[in-house]
N, C-alpha and C positions, 0 to 999 in steps of 0.2 A: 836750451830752455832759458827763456829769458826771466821767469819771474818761477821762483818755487809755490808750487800749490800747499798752500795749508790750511787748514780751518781751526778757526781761532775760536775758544770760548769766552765768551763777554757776557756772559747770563751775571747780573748784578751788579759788571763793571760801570766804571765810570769813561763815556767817549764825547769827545769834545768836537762840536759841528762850528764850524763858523761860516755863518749866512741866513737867510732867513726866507728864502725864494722857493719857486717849484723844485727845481734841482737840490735843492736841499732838504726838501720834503720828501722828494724820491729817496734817501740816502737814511734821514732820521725813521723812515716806515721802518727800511730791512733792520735797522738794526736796535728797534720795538720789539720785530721779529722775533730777535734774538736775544732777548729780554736783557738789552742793555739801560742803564741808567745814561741816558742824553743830560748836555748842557750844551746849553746853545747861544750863539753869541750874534748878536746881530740886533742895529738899531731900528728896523722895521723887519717884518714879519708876512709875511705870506696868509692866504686866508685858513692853509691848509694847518699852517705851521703853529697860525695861533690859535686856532684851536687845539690842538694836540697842548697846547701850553696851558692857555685857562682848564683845561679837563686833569693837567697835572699830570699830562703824560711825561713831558722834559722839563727841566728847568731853562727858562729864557733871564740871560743876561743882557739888559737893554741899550746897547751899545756899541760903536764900532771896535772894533779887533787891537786888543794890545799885547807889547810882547810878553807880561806879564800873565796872560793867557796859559801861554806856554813854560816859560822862564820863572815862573813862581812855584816855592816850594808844593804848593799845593797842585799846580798846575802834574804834579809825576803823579796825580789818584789817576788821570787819564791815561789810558790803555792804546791809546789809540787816537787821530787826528785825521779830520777831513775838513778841507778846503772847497768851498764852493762858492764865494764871493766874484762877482763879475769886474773885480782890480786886479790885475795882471801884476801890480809889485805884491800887492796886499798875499796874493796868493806864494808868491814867490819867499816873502817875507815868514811867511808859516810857513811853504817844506823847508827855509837852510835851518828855519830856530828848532824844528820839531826833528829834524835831522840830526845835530849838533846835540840834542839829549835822547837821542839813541829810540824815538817815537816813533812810531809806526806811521806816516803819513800819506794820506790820496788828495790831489787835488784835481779836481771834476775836469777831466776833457783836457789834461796838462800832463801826458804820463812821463814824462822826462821830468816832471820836478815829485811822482811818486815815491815811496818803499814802497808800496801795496798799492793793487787794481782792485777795484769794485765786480767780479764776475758777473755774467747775467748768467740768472740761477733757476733751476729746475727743483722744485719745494717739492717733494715726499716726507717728509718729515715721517721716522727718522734719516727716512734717504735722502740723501740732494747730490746735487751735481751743478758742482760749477763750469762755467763754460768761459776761457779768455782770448780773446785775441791778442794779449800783451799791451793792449789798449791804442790799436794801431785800427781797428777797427769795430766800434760798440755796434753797430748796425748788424753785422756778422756777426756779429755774435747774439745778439737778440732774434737771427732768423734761426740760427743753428740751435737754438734755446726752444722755437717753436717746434723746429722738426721733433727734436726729441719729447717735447709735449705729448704729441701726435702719438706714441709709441713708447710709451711709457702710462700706464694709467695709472689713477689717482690712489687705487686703492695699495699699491706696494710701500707704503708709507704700513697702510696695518697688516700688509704682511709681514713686512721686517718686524714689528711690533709682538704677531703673534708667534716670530721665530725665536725673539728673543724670551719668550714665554715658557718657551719650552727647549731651552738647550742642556739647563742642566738635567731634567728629564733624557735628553738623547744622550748626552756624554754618560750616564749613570747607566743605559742602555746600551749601549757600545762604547765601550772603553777604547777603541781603537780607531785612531784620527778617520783611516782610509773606511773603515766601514762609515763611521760619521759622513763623511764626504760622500757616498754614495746614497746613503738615506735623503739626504737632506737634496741632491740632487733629483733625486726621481720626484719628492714632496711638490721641492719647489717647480717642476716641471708637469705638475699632476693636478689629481682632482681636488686636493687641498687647496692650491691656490684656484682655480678656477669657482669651485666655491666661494671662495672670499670674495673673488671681481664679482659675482651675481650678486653680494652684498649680502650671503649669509655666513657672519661671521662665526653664530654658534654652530652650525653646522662645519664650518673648515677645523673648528675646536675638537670637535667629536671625532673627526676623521682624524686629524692627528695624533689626538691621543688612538686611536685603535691601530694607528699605523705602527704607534710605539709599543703598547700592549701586547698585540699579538705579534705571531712569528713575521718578520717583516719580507714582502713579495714585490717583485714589481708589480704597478697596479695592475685594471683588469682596462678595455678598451671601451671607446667611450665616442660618440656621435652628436655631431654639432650640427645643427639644423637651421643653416646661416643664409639670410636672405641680401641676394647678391646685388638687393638694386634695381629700377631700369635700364642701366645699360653703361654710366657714364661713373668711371670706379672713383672719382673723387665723393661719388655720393653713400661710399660704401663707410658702414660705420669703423669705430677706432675697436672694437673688441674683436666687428668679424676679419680682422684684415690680422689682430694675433693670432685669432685661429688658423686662419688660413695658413698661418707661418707655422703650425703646431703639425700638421695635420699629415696623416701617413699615404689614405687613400682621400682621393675626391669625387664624389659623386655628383654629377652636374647636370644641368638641364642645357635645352637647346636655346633656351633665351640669356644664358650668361655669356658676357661680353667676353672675346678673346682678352681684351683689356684686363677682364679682372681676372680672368685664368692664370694672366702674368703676373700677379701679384702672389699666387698661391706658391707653398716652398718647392725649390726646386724640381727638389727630388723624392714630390710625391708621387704617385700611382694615379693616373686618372683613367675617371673610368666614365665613359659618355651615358646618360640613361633619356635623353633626348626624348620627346610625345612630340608628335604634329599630327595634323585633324588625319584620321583613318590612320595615320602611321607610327605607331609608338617601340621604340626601338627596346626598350624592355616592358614590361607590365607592370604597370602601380603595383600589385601585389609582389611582382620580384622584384621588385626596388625595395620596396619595406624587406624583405626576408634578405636582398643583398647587406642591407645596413645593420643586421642582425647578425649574420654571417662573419663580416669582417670586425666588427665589435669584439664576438666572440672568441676570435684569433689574438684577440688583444689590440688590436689596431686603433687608432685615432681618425675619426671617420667624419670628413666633412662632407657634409650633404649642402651643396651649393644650387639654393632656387632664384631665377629670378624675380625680384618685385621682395614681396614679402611674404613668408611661410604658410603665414597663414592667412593668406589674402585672395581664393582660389590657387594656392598651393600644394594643397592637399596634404600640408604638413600636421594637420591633426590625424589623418589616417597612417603617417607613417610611424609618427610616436604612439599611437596606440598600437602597435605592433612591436615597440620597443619597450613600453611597460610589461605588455605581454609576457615578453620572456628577459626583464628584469635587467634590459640596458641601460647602461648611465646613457645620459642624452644632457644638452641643453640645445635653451631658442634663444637667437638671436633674430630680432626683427631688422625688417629692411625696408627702403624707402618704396613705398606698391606703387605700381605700375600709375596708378590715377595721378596723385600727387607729383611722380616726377614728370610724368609726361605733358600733363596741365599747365604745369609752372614751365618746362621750357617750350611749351609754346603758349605762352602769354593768355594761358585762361585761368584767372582764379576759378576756383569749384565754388566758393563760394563768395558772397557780395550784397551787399545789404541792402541794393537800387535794381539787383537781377534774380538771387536767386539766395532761399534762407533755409536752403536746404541741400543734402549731397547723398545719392545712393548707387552704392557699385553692382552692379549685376554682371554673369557672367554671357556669353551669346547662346552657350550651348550647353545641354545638360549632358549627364552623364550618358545617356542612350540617343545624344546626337539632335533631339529636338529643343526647340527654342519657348520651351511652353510656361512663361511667366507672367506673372500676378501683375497683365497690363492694366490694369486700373490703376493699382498704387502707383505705377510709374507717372502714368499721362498726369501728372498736374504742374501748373504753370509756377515759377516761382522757383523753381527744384531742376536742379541738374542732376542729370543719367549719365555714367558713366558705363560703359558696356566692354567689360576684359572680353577677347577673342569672338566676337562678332563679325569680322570681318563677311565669311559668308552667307551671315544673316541680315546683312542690311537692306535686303526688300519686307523681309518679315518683320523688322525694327521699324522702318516706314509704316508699313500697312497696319501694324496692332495698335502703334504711337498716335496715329490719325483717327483710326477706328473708336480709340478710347478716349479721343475728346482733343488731342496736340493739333496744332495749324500744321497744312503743308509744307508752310515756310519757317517753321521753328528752327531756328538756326540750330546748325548742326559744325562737328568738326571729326577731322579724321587725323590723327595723331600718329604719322608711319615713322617706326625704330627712334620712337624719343628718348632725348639726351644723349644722343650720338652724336657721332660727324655727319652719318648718314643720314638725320632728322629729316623728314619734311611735312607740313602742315598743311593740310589741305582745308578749305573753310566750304561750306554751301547749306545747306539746308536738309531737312530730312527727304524734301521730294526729289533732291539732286543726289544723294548718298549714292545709287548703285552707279549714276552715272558717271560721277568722280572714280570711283572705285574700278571703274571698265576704262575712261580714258587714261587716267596716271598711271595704270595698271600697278593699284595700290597694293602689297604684298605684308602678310605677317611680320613683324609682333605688330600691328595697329589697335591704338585705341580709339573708341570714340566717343565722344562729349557731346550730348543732345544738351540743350538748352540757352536763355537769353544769354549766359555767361560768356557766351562764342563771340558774344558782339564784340567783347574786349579786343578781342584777339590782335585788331588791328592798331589799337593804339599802346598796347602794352608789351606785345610779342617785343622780346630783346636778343634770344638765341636764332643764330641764323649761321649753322658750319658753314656756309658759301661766301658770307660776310667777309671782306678784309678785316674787319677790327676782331671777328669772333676768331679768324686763322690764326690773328697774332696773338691771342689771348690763350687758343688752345696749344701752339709752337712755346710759347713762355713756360706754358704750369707742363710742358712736357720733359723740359729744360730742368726747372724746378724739380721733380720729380727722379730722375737721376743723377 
């Protein structure tokens, strides 16, 4: 171990900056942060730095660097010394002086003339996490800073807050460490904190105190109703990708990408509940009563749909069956099918010079017919998005025309977007069935009626066949392991 980790309090100390540039801006921020008292020495000043000066955030001494700085009785109220000055002795000169009175010293991007590295830090306040590379490499450490971003959310700052709120509550409750250690474990791995990240914090208050209150149980099971995206898992959100890692059993649909299966914890239970037209491998009603079922067991039960839950998901009919009989549940939204698939094949939905308007319809209803309110649809200006149309696109022609659309209103066909396997087929409403018969277009397809299509060829940027998109997707694969 090359450098000991410690965290130093400086809330009101005095820390002495000498320099007055961006790099020195970056250093006076953290350590505002940390509600230290700055002086700062330096004969010009930065736009960043003086301001933070006239506003009387630090004190600025106007000047270049003397040893008196350091070497003056007064110079020992400083707790600490950072060098950031672009003079190679200048800097040098401040670690041997500030070394020699036993000063804590960093000098920017020089860690051989260090005591102390600058970490790149991970703020939860009260949590944080420093990250070092012993200053052999900041770049590294600023990605390894992002990962942990990713999977870490923002609110365990007032978790630790609301733990600390109630500890001597728990110790007065259980007098004995190892009980303490198990409450606080199952808390923190429960519907207490999952509360808090929805962001109701009185509510996570209430549940803990009843946890403490009453006879304490492991909790009861509980149903996540987490939308998996169109296809492509870097589009999956940071809460549903914790769930997924929570999660005991998984219930899935046949449009979640094997992709994002892999991301689910190992050693869940998955349980496939797959719909395709005429063939649905369980029944929307035994799907709702399966996520009930395993709830009731106590399980942690992720219900993984593709798109978004509630976006033709029919995730309102499954939580009204989890109210019913009195299941915790939450929703997590996910990117719908429209949005992801538009954007990677280069059609905005919407555009101020095509279209000032965006409506989703689905192709089929629940008894199989295609019987919608073509009037609202057919107006010019406004793009139609059609979820599972696929085997409707003669009856999408013929009401679209009927109710006033041109033959030739561009049209697109959206086949497994945000995939590898993406492909985009462009033609018009009167071309639709015949695209669909020669490419022998196949399910999940979306499709996009209106002038927005036009884009398509000057904006489309995804293209999995592309050398530059192979290398881009071979990279973040890379990344990603």
């Amino acid at each position: 171990m090359d450098f000991f980790p410690i965290f130093m309090n400086i809330k009101g100390r005095q820390c002495l900056v000498i320099g007055g540039g961006q790099v020195a801006a970056r250093k006076i921020s953290l350590l505002l942060k940390a509600h230290a008292q700055v002086q700062v020495v330096a004969p010009e000043l930065c736009r960043e730095v003086s301001d933070m000066a006239k506003s009387g955030q630090i004190k600025h001494i106007p000047r270049s660097f003397e040893e008196l700085d350091i070497c003056d009785d007064s110079a020992c109220d400083s707790v600490l010394v950072i060098a950031a000055t672009n003079n190679k002795k200048t800097n040098e000169s401040i670690s041997a002086l500030a070394t020699a009175r036993s000063m804590p010293v960093n000098v920017v991007d020089q860690p051989h003339l260090c005591s102390f590295i600058m970490p790149s830090i991970v703020d939860r306040s009260p949590i944080q996490i420093a990250i070092s590379t012993g200053g052999t490499s900041p770049v590294l450490a600023r990605l390894l800073r992002t990962r942990l971003e990713s999977y870490i959310p923002a609110a365990y700052g007032k978790l630790a807050q609301l733990v600390d709120g109630f500890r001597s509550k728990v110790i007065a409750k259980f007098p004995q460490a190892e009980q303490r250690r198990y409450f606080w474990e199952v808390i923190l791995e429960g519907r207490v904190t999952e509360l808090l990240f929805q962001g109701n914090e009185h509510a996570a208050k209430n549940a803990l105190q009843r946890a403490i209150d009453e006879d304490f149980t492991e909790e009861k099971g509980e149903v996540y109703l987490v939308g998996a995206g169109p296809g492509d898992p870097d589009l999956l959100t940071f809460r549903a990708l914790r769930l997924m890692q929570r999660a005991d059993i998984v219930v899935y649909d046949r449009l979640v990408s094997q992709g994002i299966l892999d991301l689910v914890r190992r050693d869940a239970e998955l349980v496939y509940v797959g719909k395709e037209r005429n063939n649905h491998a369980v029944p929307q009603e035994g799907i709702n009563q399966l996520l009930v079922d395993y709830a009731q067991q106590g399980k942690r039960v992720l219900r993984l749909k593709g798109g978004d839950p509630f976006i033709f998901g029919r995730g309102g009919e499954e939580i009204e069956t989890l109210k019913e009989n009195n299941v915790i549940f939450q929703v997590v939204p996910g990117i719908t099918a429209a949005a992801g698939c538009s954007s990677y094949g280069g059609i905005p939905l919407t555009h101020r010079d095509y279209a000032q308007s965006c409506i989703f319809v689905t192709g089929h209803l629940k008894d199989g017919t295609v019987n919608l309110n073509w009037t609202a649809l057919a107006h010019q200006h406004q793009t139609i998005v059609f979820y599972m149309g696929l085997q409707a696109v003669k009856v999408i022609h013929k009401e679209l025309v009927a109710n006033g659309l041109n033959d030739d209103t561009p049209a697109a066909l959206v086949e497994q977007g945000t995939t590898e396997n993406q492909r985009v087929h462009i033609g018009t409403l009167s071309t639709l069935s015949e695209i669909v018969d020669r490419e022998k277009v196949k399910a999940p397809t979306l499709i996009i009626v209106g002038d927005v299509v036009r884009l398509h060829d000057k904006l489309k940027w995804f293209n999995p066949n592309s050398e530059r998109t192979s290398a881009f997707q071979s990279a973040r694969g890379r990344s990603s392991t």
